[in-house]
C-alpha positions as CSV (number, residue, x, y, z in Angstrom):
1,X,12.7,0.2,-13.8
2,X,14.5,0.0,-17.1
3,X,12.1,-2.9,-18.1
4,X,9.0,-0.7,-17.6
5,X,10.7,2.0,-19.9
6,X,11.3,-0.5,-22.4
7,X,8.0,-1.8,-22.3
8,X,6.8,1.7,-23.2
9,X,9.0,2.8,-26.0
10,X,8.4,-0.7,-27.5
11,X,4.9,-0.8,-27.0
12,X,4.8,2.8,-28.8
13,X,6.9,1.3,-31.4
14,X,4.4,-1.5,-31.9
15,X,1.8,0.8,-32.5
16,X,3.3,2.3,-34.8
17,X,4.2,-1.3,-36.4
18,X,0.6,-2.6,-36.7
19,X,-0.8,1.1,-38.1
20,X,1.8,0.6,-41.0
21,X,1.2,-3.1,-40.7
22,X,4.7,-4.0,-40.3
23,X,5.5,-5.6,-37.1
24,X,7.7,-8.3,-38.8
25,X,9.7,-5.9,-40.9
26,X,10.1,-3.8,-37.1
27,X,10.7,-6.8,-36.0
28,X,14.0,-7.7,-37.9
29,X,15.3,-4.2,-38.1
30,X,15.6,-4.3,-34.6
31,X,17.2,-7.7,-34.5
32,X,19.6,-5.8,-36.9
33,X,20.5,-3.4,-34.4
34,X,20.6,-5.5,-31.3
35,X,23.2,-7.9,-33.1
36,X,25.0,-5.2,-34.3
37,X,25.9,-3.9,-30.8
38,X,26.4,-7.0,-29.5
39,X,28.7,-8.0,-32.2
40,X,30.8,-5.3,-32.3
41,X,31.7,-4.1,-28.5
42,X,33.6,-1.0,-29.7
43,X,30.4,0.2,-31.6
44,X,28.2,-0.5,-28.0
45,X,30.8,1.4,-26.3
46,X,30.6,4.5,-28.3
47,X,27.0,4.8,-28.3
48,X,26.7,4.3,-24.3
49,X,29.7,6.7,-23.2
50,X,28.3,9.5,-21.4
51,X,31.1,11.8,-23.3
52,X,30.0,10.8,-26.9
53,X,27.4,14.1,-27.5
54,X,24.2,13.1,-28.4
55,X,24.7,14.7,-31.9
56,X,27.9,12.4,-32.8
57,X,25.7,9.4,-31.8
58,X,22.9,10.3,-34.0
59,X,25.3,10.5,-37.1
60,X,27.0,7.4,-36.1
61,X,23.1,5.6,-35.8
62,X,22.5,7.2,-39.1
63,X,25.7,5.8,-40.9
64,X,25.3,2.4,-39.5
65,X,21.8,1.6,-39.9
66,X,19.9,4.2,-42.1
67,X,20.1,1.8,-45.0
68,X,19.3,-1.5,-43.4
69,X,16.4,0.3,-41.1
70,X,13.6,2.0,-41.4
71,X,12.6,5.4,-40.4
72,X,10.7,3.8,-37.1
73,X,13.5,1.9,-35.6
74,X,15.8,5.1,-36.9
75,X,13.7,7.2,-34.8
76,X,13.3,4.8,-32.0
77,X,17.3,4.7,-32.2
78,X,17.8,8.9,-31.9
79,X,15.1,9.6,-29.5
80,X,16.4,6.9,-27.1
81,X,19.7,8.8,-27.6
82,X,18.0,12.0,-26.9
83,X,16.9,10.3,-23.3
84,X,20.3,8.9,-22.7
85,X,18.6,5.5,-22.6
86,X,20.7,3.8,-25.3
87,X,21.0,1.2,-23.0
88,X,17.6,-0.3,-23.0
89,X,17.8,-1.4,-26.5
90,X,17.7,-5.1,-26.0
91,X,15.2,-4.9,-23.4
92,X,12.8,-2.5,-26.1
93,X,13.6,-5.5,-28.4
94,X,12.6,-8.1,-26.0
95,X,9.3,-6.7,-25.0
96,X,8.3,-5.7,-28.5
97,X,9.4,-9.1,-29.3
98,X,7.0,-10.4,-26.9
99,X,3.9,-7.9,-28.2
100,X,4.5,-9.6,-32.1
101,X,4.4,-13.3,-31.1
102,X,1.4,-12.7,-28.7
103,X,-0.3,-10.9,-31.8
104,X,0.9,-13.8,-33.6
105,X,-0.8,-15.9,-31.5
106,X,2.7,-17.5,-30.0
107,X,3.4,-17.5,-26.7
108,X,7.0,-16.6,-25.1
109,X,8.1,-19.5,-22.2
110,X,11.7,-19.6,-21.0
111,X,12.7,-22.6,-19.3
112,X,15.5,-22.6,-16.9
113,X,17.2,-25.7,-16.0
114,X,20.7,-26.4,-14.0
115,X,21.9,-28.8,-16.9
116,X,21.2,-28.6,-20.7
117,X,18.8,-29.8,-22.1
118,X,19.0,-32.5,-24.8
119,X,17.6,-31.2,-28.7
120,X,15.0,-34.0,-27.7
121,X,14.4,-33.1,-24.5
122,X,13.8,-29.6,-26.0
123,X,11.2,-30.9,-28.4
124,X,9.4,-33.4,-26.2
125,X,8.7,-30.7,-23.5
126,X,7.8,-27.8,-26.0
127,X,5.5,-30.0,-27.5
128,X,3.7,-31.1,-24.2
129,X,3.6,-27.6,-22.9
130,X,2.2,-26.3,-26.2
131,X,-0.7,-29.0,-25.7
132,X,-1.2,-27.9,-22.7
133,X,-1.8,-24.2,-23.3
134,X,-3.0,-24.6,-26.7
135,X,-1.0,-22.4,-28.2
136,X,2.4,-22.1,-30.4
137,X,5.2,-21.6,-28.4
138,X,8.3,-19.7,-28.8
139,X,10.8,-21.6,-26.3
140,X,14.1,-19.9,-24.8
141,X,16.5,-22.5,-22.8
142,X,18.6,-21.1,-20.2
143,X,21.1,-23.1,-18.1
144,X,21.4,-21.8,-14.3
145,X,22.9,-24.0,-11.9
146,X,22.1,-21.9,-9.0
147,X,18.8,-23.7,-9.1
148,X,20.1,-27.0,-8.7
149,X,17.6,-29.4,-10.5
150,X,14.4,-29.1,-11.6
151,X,12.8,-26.9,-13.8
152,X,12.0,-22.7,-13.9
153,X,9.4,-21.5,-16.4
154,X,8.5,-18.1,-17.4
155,X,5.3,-18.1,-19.5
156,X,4.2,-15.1,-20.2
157,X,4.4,-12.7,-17.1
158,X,4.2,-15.9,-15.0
159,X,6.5,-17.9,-13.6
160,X,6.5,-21.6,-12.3
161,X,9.1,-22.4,-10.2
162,X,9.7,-26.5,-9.6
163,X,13.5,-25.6,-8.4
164,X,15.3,-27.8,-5.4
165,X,17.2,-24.5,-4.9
166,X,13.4,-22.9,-4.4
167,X,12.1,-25.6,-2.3
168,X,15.1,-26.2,-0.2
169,X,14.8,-22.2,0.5
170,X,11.2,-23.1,1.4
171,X,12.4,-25.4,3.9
172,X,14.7,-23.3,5.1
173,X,11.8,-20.7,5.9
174,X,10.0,-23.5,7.5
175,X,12.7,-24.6,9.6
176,X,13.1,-20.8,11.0
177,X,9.2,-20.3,11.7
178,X,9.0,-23.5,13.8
179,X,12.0,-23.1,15.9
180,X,10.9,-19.4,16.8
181,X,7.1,-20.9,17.5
């Protein structure tokens, strides 16, 4: 649910970005805030306590950021205070994160896999997949060993799932159906 809100406020944000042709200055202003909260835990505690009034979190927002943001991500910042959804900032980040690179023309993959990957490894398989799409791609690497082995992409809104843990639950399915048959 949260995602979907996200995905509106940033894609209201973007808007208002490509109007004022500034996506990339957007862009890093809310990097600016995101690393802010999650540098400083205190700071990401004040603003999400339900006792902090709205008001005092405004001033605080305005203190903090008002000279290294804009006023788009300022206002971004109060009226998601004004919701109570302070919470979703990293999400708003993500997904407008993921509007600029596909105007940029970049595509967004994650690539889960149950051991890190080698800085070659890295390469090697961002540069096959990028021939493969034909586009740029902007590659995240996340380590899950839940999955085993094998290899979880996300591209785009799509995911390809080449997981043992995925095709061992398959087989489990499988397993079930035919001894109820």
């Amino acid at each position: 649910m949260s995602e979907i809100v996200a995905n509106r406020y940033a894609q209201a944000l973007f808007e208002v970005a490509e109007e004022r042709d500034a996506i990339d200055t957007i862009e890093s202003q809310l990097h600016i805030v995101a690393e802010a909260l999650n540098e400083h835990e205190d700071l990401r505690r004040v603003l999400m306590h339900p006792q902090v009034s709205s008001e005092n979190k405004k001033e605080l927002v305005n203190k903090l950021f008002e000279d290294q943001t804009g006023l788009e991500v300022l206002n971004l910042l109060r009226l998601l205070i004004d919701r109570k959804r302070e919470a979703i900032i990293d999400e708003v980040l993500e997904a407008y994160t993921q509007m600029a690179n596909e105007k940029r023309g970049i595509l967004d993959v994650t690539v889960t896999t149950a051991v890190a990957l080698e800085k070659q490894e890295e390469q090697d398989l961002a540069e096959r997949l990028g021939q493969a799409l034909g586009k740029k791609l902007s590659i995240h690497v996340k380590v899950d060993k839940a999955i085993i082995g094998g290899i979880l992409l996300r591209i785009g809104d799509r995911l390809y799932d080449g997981t043992i843990a995925s095709k061992l639950a398959g087989f489990k399915q499988e397993i079930k159906v035919g001894r109820q048959g």
